[in-house]
C-alpha positions as CSV (number, residue, x, y, z in Angstrom):
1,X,98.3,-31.7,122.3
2,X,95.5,-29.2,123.5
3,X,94.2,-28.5,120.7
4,X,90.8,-30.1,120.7
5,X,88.6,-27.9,122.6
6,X,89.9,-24.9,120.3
7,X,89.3,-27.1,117.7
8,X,85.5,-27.5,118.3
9,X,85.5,-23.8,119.0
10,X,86.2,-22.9,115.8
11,X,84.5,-25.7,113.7
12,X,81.2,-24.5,115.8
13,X,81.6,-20.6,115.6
14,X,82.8,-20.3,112.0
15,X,81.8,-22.1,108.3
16,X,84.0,-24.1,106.6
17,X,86.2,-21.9,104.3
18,X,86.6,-19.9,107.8
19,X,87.6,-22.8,110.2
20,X,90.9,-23.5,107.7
21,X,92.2,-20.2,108.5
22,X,91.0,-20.4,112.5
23,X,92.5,-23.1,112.7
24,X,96.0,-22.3,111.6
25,X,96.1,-19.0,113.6
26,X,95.3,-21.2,116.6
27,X,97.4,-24.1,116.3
28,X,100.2,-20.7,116.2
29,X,98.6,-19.7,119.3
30,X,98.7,-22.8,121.2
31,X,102.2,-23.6,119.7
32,X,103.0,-19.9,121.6
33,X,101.4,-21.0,124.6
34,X,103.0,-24.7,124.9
35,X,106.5,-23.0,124.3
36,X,105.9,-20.4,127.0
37,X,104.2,-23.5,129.1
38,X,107.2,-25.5,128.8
């Protein structure tokens, strides 16, 4: 799971209604990555 630092990226960069939808276009994006990383 690398999702952490993106994580924090998010939470610190965007408000709270904002950081729900971050967060689901980057768990996508680092789901991407890991299968390409795999």
């Amino acid at each position: 799971m690398g999702l952490a630092c993106d994580h924090e990226h998010a939470e610190h960069e965007l408000g709270a209604a904002e950081v729900e939808r971050a967060l689901t276009a980057v768990e996508a994006r680092c789901a991407a990555d890991g299968e390409r990383m795999t």
